[in-house]
VODRENVEX-944576 format. One record per residue (C-alpha): residue in three letters; z, x, y. Coordinates in steps of 0.1 Angstrom, whole numbers, plus 5000, padded with zeros to 4 digits. Example, Ala and Ser with C-alpha at 12.3 -4.5 7.8 and 13.67 -1.06 7.14 Angstrom:
BEGIN
ALA507851234955;SER507151374989;
END
This chain:
BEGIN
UNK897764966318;UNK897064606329;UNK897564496294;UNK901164596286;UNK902364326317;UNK902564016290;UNK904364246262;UNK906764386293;UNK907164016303;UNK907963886271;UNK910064146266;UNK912264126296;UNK912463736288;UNK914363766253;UNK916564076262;UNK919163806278;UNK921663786251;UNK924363926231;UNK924164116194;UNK924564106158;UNK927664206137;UNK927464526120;UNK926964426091;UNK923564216098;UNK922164546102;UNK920564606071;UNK921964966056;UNK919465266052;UNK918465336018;UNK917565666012;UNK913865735999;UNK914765775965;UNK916965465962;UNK914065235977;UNK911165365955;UNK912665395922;UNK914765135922;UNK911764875933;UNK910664625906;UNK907364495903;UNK906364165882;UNK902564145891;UNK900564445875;UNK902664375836;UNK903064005846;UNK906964115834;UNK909464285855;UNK909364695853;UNK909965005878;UNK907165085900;UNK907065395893;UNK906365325856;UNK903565065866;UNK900565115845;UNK897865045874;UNK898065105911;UNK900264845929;UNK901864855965;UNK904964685972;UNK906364556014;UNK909664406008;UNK911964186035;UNK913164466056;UNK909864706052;UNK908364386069;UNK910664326096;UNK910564676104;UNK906364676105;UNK904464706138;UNK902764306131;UNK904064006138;UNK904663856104;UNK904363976064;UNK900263786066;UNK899564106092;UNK901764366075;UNK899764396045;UNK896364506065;UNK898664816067;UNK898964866028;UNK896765136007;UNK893465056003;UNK893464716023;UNK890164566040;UNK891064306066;UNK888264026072;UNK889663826109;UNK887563526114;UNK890163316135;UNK893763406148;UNK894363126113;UNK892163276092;UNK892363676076;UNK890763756045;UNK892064056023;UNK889964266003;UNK890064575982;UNK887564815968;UNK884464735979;UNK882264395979;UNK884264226008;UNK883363856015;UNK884663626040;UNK885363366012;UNK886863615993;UNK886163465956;UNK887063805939;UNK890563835950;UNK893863655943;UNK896663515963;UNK899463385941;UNK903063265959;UNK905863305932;UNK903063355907;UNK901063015917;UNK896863025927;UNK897362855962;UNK893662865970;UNK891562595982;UNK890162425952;UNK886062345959;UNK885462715971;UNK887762875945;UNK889263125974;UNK892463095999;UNK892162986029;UNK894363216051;UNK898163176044;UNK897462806043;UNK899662796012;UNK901763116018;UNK905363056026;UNK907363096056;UNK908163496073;UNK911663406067;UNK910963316028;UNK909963626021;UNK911763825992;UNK908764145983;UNK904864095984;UNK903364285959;UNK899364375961;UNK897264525928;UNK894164635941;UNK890964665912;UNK890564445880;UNK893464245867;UNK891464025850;UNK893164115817;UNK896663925824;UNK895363685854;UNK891863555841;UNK889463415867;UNK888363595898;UNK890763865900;UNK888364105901;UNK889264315935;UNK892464265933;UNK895564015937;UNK898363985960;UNK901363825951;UNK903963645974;UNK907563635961;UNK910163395979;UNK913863425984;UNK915963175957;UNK918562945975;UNK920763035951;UNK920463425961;UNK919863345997;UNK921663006014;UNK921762916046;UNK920162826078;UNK917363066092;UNK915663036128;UNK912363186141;UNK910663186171;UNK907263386176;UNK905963396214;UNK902763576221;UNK899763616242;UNK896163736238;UNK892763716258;UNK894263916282;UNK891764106303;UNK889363846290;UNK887463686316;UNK885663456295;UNK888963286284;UNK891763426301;UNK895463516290;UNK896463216262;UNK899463166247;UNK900863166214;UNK904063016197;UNK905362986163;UNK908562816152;UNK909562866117;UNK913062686097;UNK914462796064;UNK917062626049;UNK918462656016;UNK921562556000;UNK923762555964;UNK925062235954;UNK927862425930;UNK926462645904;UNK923662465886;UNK921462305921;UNK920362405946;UNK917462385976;UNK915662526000;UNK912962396030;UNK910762576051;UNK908762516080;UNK906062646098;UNK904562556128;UNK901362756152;UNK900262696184;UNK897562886202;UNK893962986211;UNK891763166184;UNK889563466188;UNK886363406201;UNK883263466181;UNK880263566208;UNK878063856197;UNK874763786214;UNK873264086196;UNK869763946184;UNK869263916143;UNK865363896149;UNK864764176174;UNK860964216159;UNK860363836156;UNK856963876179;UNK856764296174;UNK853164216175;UNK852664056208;UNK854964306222;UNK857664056230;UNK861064246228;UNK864464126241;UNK864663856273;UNK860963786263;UNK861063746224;UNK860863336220;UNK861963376189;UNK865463526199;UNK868663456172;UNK871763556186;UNK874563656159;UNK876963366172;UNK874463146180;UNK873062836162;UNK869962636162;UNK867862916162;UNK867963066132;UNK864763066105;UNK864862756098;UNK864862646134;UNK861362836142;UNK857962776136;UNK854862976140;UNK852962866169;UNK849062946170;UNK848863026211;UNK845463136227;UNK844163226191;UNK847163446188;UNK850263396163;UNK853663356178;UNK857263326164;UNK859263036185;UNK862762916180;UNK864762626196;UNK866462696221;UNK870462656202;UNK874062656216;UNK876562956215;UNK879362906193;UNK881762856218;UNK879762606233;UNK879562376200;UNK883462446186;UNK887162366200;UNK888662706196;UNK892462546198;UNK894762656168;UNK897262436153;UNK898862486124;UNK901362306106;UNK903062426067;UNK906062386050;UNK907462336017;UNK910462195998;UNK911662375964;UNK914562205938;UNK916162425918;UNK917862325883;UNK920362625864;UNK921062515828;UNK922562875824;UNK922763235849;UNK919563285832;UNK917362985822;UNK916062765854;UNK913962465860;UNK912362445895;UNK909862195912;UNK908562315941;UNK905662115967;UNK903762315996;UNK901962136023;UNK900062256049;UNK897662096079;UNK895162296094;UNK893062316127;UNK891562646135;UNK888462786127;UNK887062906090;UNK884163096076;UNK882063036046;UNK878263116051;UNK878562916078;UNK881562936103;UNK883162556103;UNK886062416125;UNK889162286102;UNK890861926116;UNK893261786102;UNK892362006071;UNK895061936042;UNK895862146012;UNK899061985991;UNK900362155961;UNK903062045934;UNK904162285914;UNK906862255882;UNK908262615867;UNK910762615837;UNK911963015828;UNK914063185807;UNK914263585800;UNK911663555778;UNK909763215783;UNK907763145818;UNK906262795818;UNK904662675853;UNK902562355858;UNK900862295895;UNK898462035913;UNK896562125943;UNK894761895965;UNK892361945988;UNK891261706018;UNK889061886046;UNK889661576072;UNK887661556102;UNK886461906099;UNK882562006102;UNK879662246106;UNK879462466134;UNK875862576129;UNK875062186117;UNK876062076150;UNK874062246170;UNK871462196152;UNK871561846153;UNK872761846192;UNK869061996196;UNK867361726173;UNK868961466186;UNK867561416219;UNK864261546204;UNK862761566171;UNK861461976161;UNK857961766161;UNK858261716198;UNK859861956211;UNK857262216201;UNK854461966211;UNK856061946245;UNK856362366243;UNK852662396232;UNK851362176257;UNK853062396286;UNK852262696275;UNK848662656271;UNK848562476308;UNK850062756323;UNK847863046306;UNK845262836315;UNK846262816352;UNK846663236349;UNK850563276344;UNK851563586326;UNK852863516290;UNK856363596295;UNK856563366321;UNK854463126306;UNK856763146277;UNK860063096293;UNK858362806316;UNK857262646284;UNK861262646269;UNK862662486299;UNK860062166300;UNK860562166260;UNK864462156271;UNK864261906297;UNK867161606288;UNK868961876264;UNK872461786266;UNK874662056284;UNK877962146272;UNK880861996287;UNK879361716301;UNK880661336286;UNK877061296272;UNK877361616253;UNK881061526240;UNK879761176230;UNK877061356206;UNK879961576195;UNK882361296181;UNK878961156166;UNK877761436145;UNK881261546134;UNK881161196115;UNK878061176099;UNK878361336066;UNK874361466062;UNK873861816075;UNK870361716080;UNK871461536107;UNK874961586116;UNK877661816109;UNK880761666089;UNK882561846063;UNK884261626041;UNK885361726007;UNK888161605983;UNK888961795952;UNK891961885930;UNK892962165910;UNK895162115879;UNK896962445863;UNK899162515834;UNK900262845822;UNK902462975798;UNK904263325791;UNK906263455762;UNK907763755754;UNK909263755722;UNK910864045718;UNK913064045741;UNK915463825729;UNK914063645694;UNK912563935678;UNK914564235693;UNK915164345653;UNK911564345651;UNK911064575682;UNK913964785672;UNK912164915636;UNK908764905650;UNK908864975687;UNK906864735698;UNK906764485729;UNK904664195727;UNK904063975753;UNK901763645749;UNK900363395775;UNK898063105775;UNK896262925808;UNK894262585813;UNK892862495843;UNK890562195857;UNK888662115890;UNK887461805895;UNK885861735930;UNK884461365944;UNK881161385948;UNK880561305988;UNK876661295984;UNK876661596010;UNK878161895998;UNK878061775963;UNK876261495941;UNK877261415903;UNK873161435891;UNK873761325857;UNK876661065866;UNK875960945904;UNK879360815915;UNK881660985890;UNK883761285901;UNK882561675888;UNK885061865864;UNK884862235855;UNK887462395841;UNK888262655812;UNK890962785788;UNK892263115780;UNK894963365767;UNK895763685765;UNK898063895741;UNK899864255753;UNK901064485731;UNK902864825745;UNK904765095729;UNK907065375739;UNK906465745726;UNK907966085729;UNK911365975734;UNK910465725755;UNK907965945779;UNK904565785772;UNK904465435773;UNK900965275760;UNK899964935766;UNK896864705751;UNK895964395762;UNK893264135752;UNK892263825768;UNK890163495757;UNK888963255785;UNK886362975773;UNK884862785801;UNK883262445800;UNK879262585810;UNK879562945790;UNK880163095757;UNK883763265752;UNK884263595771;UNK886863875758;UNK887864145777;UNK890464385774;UNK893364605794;UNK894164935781;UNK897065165799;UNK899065465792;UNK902065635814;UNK903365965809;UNK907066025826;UNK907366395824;UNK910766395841;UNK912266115861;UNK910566095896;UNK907166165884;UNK904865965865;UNK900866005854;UNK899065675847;UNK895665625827;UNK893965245823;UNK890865115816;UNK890164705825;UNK887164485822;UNK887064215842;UNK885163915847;UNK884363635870;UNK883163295865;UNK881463105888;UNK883062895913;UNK883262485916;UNK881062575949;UNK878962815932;UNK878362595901;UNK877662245920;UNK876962285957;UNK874162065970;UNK873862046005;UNK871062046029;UNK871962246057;UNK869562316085;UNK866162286068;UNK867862456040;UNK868962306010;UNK871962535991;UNK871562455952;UNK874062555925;UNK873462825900;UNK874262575869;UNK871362395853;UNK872462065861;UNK872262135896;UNK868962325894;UNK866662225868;UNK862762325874;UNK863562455910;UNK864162785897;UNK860862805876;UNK859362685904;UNK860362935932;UNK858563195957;UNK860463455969;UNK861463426006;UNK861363796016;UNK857763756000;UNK857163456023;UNK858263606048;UNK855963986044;UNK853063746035;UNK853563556070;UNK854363856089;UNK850764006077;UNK849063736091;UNK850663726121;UNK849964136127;UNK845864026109;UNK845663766134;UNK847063916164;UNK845864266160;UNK842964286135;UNK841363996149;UNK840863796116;UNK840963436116;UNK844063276104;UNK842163156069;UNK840863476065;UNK844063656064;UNK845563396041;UNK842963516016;UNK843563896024;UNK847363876015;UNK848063645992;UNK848863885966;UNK852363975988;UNK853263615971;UNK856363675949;UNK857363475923;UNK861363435919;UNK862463585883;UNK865563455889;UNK867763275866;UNK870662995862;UNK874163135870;UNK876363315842;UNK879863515849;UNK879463835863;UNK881764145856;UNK883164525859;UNK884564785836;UNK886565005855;UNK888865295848;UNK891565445871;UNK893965755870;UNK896765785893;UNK899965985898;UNK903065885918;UNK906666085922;UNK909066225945;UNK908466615956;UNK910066765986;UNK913366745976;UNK912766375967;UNK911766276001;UNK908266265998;UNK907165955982;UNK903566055970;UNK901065725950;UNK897765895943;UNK895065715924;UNK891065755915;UNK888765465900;UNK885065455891;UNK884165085882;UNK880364935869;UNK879464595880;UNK876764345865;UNK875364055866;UNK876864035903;UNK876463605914;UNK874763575946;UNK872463375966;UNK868863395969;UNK866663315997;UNK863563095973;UNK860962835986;UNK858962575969;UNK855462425979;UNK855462065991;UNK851662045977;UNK851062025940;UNK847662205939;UNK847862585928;UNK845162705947;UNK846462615977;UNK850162835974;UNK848963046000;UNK847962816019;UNK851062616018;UNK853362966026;UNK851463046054;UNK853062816076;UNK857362656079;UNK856062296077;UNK854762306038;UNK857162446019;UNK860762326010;UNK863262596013;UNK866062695988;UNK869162905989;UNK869862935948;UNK873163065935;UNK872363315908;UNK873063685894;UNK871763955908;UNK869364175881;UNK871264525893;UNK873864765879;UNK875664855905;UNK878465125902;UNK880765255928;UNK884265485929;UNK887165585951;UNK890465725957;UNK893365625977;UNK896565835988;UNK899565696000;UNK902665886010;UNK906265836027;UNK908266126038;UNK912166096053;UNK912566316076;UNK916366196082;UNK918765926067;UNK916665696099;UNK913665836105;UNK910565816083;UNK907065876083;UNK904365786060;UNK900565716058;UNK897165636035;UNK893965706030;UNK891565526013;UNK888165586002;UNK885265375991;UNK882065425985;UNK878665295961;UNK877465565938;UNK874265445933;UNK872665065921;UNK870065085890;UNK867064815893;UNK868064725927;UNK867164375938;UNK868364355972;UNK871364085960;UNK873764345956;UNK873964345991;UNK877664265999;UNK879664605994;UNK880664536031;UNK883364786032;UNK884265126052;UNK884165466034;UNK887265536048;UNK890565326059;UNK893465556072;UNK897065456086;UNK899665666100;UNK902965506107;UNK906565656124;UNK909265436124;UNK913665456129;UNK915465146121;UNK918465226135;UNK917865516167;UNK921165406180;UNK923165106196;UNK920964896173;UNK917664966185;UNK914465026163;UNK910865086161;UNK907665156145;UNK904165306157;UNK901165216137;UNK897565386139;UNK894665256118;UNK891665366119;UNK888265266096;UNK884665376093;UNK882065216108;UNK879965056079;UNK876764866072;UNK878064456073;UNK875264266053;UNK875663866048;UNK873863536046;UNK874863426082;UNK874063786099;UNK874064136089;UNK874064476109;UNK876764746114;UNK880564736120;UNK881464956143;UNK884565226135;UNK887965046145;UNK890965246161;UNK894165076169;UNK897865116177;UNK900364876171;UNK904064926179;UNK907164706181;UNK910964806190;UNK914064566175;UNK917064506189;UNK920264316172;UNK922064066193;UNK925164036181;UNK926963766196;UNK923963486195;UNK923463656157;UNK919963716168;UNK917663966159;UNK914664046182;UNK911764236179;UNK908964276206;UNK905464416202;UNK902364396201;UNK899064456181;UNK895364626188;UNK898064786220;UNK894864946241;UNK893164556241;UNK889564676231;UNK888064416218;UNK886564516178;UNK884864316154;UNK885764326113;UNK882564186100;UNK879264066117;UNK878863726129;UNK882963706133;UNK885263706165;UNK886463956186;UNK889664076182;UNK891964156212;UNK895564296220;UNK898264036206;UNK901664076226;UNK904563886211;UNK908163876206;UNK909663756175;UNK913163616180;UNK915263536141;UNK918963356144;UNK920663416107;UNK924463456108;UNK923763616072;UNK921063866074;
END
C-alpha cells in the first residue's frame, strides 16, 4: 500500500486548521428537488427543465463537482454518461462521445458561457486551455450525439458546455490551492509534484456594473508516453528476424524510425527492411508542465434583465499535445475577446480568438532531424551496408552482423543529455522546415458572430397565445484566417497573403405544446454556406411526452454535418519524408490524379521481398511478377461529411422519487467520413517504369491526402444512468454505456477511427455531510478493452479499472474547505489510446478559502 503514503502525507499536512460556519455547508437537496428543478440552456439553446429536454443531456453543477472523487470540474466530466476520456498529457484530455474518438477531437464541442474556445488552425480545443477557473464554475452541461441543428460546425459527437458564475450573483474573493503528486512507484521518474493556485474575484459596483477575474496557474510533471511495443513486428518476417533482431524495429513512442525512416537494403542477394536507429520520446521532449490562464469579464445591467458583457480569456501553455504527431507546447498562447449583449429574448455575442504556438515543435521532427544531422539517410546506410557485408564476409552470424552494423552506422550520434545533444535541440526547435528541423510555429485568428432571437417570448406573445407556437431564430458567421508560415501552411495562389475560410449560417426552431401541454414537438432547420461548398440544410426534429410529472419519453431525429477544418482544408507540411496535403483543390491539384495507393505499395514491396528472399527470383523478375498489386488511388478532393441519427430516451423518478433513472438508445449513419490517406507519387515521368519506381523508398514521393472516406458506416448504442438516495445524505448512482459499429458498407479501410470501448461503466457512493462536517465519494470506472487505430500507431487498448475517492472536511474558523484524494487509487499504470502516456495514481489535496460559500 506504498502508494497511499503521499495522499496520507498530504493529508496530514492540511488537517492543521479550524472550520467553516454552518452555513458554508451547502444544504442537502433532496433527489427530486435537484433533478427537476435543474435547467439546461444547451440542448434548446433556450433555458428549459431537464427533464423536458428533447435529446439526452447530462448536467454536474458547483456542488456535484466539489463533491466528485477528481480534482477539478476538467476530470469530473470523464465520470458523466457516455463519456470517452483521451489523456495525452497531465494538460491535455480530450472528451469524446459515441464512437469515432480522435485525439484532436474535431467532432466535438467545447463552448464556455456559450463561446467556441478552440484553437483556431486545427478547429478543436486544446485541453481546458480556454476553460475557466474550478472556482468559476456555475453547471457544465454535456449533449452527447448530433447537435448540429442549433450549433452548426463540428458538433457532430457531441458538445460540452461550461457555464460561469455572474459577479453580480456571486461577489467576492475566492482562494484555491491544489497540491498533488504522481509517478509514485515509478522508477523511471520518481514521485513529482504538482500545484495549482487558482483566484476569483468578482465584485458589484451598485446595481448596473460589475466584475469578476480569475486566475489559474499549474505546475508539474506530465505523464510519460513510453510504449516500446513494436508497430512493425513482421518488418523482416521473411528472414526470420523477430523482436531484438528485427532491424527494422518501430517502437510506439519512438521516433526516427518509422516508414519513412527505412529503406530496403539488398544484403547477400537477400531483401532486408532497416530503419534508423531513432530516440524515445522522453529522450527528445521536456516533459515539465506549466500552465498559466486567467480571464477578466465586465459586466453592464441597463435593466434586472437586459445585460451587456465583454469578457477576454488568456491562457499560456507548456505541456505536451497530440495531433498525428505528439508536439511540446512553449510559450503556446491562445487569447480570446469576447462581447455578449442579452435580453429575455435577444442573445447577441461577438468573439476574437488568437492563436500563437510560440517556441513549440515536433516531437517526431526532432528526432528525426537529431539523426540526420550528424549524418545524412545516404550515409548512414552506406556506412550500415559496408559493415554488414564485411562482417558476413568474415563469417559473423546475421543477427550479429546486423546489430554490429547499427552501432558503426551510429558512431558520433548525439546521446541524450549531453551539451552537444541540447545544442542540436535549441537548433531544430527554431528552424521552421520539418524536413530538417522541428519548429511549430503557427498564427491564426478566429472571428465569430452569432445571433439568437426568440420572439415570442416577449414581442409576439399574442401570436403564441392564438396559435401555440414558439419560435426561436438564430444566425452565425464565422472566419479563420491563418499566416501562411511556409511550413505548416503556404497561400499557393497568393504566396505571402494570409488564408481565410469561413462560412455563414442560421437556423430557425419551431415547437409546439399538445394535449394540454403533455407532448411538446419541436422542428428545427438549419442553413450553413461555406466559402469551398455548396449550401448544406439539415434539420432537428424532437417530440416529448410528459405523462405525469416526474416522467418524460423523448423521440428526435438530427442530421448533422461537418465541414472541413482550416488544417484539413490547407495543411502543407513536409514531415519526415512525408508531405501532409490538404483535401481542398487549391492545396492539391493533380496529386490526387496522380496517386498509388500506399497499402498497394507496400503489398507490391512486401512480395518482392518474400520472391526474393524465399522464391529465389531476382529482384527485376519479381517486379514484373507483381506489378499488378499496384493500386491506383480513387480518391477525391475533400467535401463535408455527415450523420442522420435518431435517439429515444426516457428519464423520471420511480422508487418513491428517489431513483433518478435517464435512459436513452440511438442508431446514427455516417458518410462521406474526412480522413487521411496514405498515397505516393513516382519521381520518374515514364509509365512503364511505375513498378519500377515503387519497388524501392528512394523513387517515389510520399503523400498523406486529406479526403472522404468511400464507406457507409453505421453504428448504435444505449446509455443508462441512474441516482438513487438512499437517505437525506447518502446517495448512490451509476452508468452504463454502450457503443458499438453495426456494420460499414464498401469498406475502404478510412473508416478506421471508431476508437471507442463497447462498454464504459461507473459506480459512485458518496455522503456530503456523514457528520461533524466530513464528506466523501468512491468512484469505480471501468471500460472495455478496444481496438485503438490511428495515423501515429494503432493496436489494442487494454480494459481500464480504477478507483478514485476523496473525503472533505470544512474548516470553520480559517473559512476553508478541504478536500483530499486521489485518482487511478491502486497506481497501475493504463493507457487511453495507443501511442499516448501512461497514466498513474494522482494524490492531491484541494484546499478553497471563500467566507461565502
Amino acid at each position: 500500500m506504498n502508494y497511499l503514503f503521499p495522499a496520507l502525507l498530504l493529508i496530514s499536512a492540511t488537517l492543521k486548521a479550524a472550520v467553516l460556519p454552518d452555513s458554508t455547508i451547502t444544504p442537502h437537496d433532496s433527489l427530486r428537488q435537484i433533478q427537476l428543478s435543474d435547467v439546461v440552456v444547451s440542448a434548446s439553446r433556450v433555458a428549459e427543465n431537464i427533464l423536458t429536454s428533447p435529446v439526452s443531456i447530462e448536467v454536474i453543477d458547483a456542488r456535484r463537482i466539489r463533491l466528485s472523487a477528481q480534482p477539478s470540474y476538467f476530470d469530473a466530466i470523464e465520470n458523466l454518461k457516455g463519456v470517452q476520456l483521451l489523456t495525452s498529457s497531465l494538460g491535455f484530455k480530450v472528451y469524446n462521445t459515441r464512437g469515432f474518438a480522435a485525439t484532436t477531437n474535431v467532432r466535438f464541442v467545447q463552448l464556455v458561457d456559450g463561446r467556441d474556445n478552440q484553437a483556431p488552425h486545427i478547429g478543436a480545443p486544446i485541453a481546458s486551455a480556454l476553460a475557466p477557473s474550478d472556482l468559476d464554475i456555475r453547471q457544465v452541461e454535456l449533449v452527447p450525439g448530433v447537435a448540429s441543428a442549433l450549433y452548426g460546425l463540428n458538433a457532430l459527437n457531441g458538445l460540452v458546455n461550461v457555464l460561469t458564475r455572474s459577479p453580480f450573483d456571486s461577489p467576492g474573493l475566492s482562494i484555491g490551492q491544489k497540491t498533488g503528486v504522481n509517478h509514485v512507484n515509478d522508477p523511471a521518474v520518481g514521485p513529482k509534484l504538482y500545484a495549482e493556485t487558482s483566484l476569483r474575484y468578482a465584485h458589484r459596483l451598485g446595481n448596473r456594473v460589475a466584475f469578476k477575474v480569475n486566475l489559474v496557474y499549474q505546475q508539474g510533471y506530465d505523464w510519460v508516453a513510453d510504449n516500446r511495443a513494436d508497430l512493425n513486428p513482421n518488418g523482416n518476417a521473411s528472414l526470420n528476424l523477430f523482436g531484438p533482431d528485427n532491424p527494422a524495429y518501430d517502437p510506439v513512442n519512438g521516433y526516427g524510425n518509422e516508414a519513412a525512416n527505412r529503406r530496403t537494403l539488398t544484403l547477400g542477394g537477400k531483401r532486408y527492411s532497416v530503419g534508423r536507429t531513432g530516440y524515445y520520446e522522453a529522450e527528445a521532449t521536456n516533459y515539465g508542465l506549466r500552465n498559466l490562464r486567467g480571464d477578466v469579464s465586465l459586466h453592464y445591467r441597463f435593466s434586472p434583465t437586459v445585460e451587456l458583457a465583454y469578457t477576454y480569456q488568456g491562457a499560456t501553455l507548456d505541456n505536451v499535445y497530440q495531433r498525428t504527431n505528439r508536439f511540446r507546447l512553449d510559450k503556446y498562447r491562445l487569447d480570446q475577446h469576447s462581447l455578449t449583449f442579452t435580453t429575455p429574448s435577444v442573445q447577441i455575442r461577438a468573439y476574437q480568438t488568437h492563436e500563437n504556438t510560440g517556441n513549440s515543435y515536433n516531437i517526431r521532427s526532432m528526432a528525426e532531424n537529431i539523426d540526420k544531422a550528424y549524418k545524412s539517410d545516404n550515409q548512414w546506410f552506406g556506412d550500415f551496408v559496408s559493415q554488414f557485408n564485411a562482417d558476413t564476409k568474415a563469417g559473423m552470424a546475421v543477427p550479429a552482423a546486423l546489430r554490429d552494423a547499427r552501432a558503426v552506422a551510429d558512431r558520433g550520434r548525439p546521446v541524450p543529455g549531453t551539451p552537444v545533444f541540447n545544442d542540436l535541440v535549441a537548433r531544430l526547435r527554431d528552424i521552421n522546415n520539418w524536413d530538417i528541423g522541428a519548429a511549430l510555429r503557427v498564427q491564426s485568428w478566429m472571428y465569430h458572430a452569432e445571433g439568437q432571437v426568440e420572439p415570442t417570448r416577449v414581442y409576439w406573445q399574442r401570436f403564441r397565445e392564438q396559435t401555440g407556437l414558439t419560435i426561436q431564430a438564430g444566425f452565425d458567421f464565422r472566419r479563420y484566417v491563418v499566416f501562411p508560415d511556409g511550413n505548416y501552411f503556404i497561400n499557393p495562389s497568393e504566396p505571402g497573403r494570409n488564408l481565410v475560410y469561413g462560412k455563414t449560417g442560421g437556423f430557425v426552431q419551431l415547437s409546439r405544446l399538445f394535449f394540454n401541454e403533455k407532448l411538446k414537438v419541436a422542428g428545427s432547420l438549419r442553413l450553413d454556406k461555406n466559402d469551398y461548398f455548396a449550401a448544406r440544410l439539415n434539420p432537428r426534429l424532437s417530440t416529448v411526452y410528459s405523462p405525469a410529472e416526474a416522467h418524460t419519453i423523448r423521440v428526435s431525429y438530427q442530421n448533422g454535418y461537418r465541414f472541413p477544418s482550416l488544417f484539413e482544408g490547407f495543411t502543407n507540411i513536409n514531415s519526415g519524408g512525408v508531405k501532409r496535403v490538404g483535401g481542398l483543390p487549391i492545396m492539391s491539384q493533380g496529386i490526387y490524379e496522380n496517386a498509388y495507393l500506399v497499402t498497394s505499395i507496400n503489398a507490391f514491396q512486401s512480395a518482392i521481398t518474400t520472391d526474393v528472399n524465399t522464391n529465389k527470383l531476382t529482384t527485376d523478375q519479381a517486379i514484373e511478377k507483381n506489378k499488378a498489386l499496384l493500386k491506383q488511388s480513387l480518391y477525391n478532393y475533400l467535401k463535408p461529411e455527415q450523420v442522420n441519427s435518431i435517439e429515444l430516451g426516457y428519464r423520471g423518478l420511480v422508487c418513491r422519487q428517489r431513483l433518478y433513472l435517464d435512459v436513452d438508445v440511438y442508431y446514427s449513419a455516417y458518410q462521406d467520413f474526412i480522413a487521411q490517406v496514405n498515397a505516393n507519387l513516382a519521381k520518374g515521368k515514364n509509365p512503364d517504369s511505375l513498378a519500377s519506381y515503387f519497388s524501392a523508398s528512394t523513387t517515389q514521393d510520399r503523400y498523406r491526402l486529406w479526403t472522404n472516406s468511400q464507406t457507409r458506416v453505421y453504428n448504435y448504442g444505449a446509455s443508462l444512468g441512474l441516482r438513487y438516495s438512499l437517505t437525506q445524505h447518502w446517495s448512490v448512482g451509476g452508468n452504463a454505456s454502450f457503443s458499438k459499429l453495426d456494420r460499414a458498407e464498401n469498406g475502404d479501410g478510412l473508416e478506421s477511427s471508431f476508437n471507442t470501448p463497447r462498454w464504459i461503466t461507473n459506480l459512485s457512493i458518496s455522503n456530503g455531510s456523514l457528520g461533524r462536517g466530513f464528506g466523501f465519494s468512491v468512484n469505480y470506472k471501468h471500460q472495455d478493452a478496444f481496438l485503438w487505430q490511428s495515423e501515429l500507431a494503432t493496436g489494442s487498448v487494454a480494459a481500464i479499472n480504477t478507483l478514485d475517492a476523496q473525503v472533505s472536511y470544512p474548516l470553520r474558523a480559517l473559512h476553508l474547505f478541504i478536500k483530499a484524494g486521489g485518482t487511478n487509487l491502486t497506481n497501475k499504470p493504463y493507457y487511453t489510446f495507443i501511442g499516448g502516456p501512461a497514466v498513474g495514481g494522482f494524490y492531491y489535496t484541494n484546499l478553497v478559502w471563500e467566507p461565502k460559500l
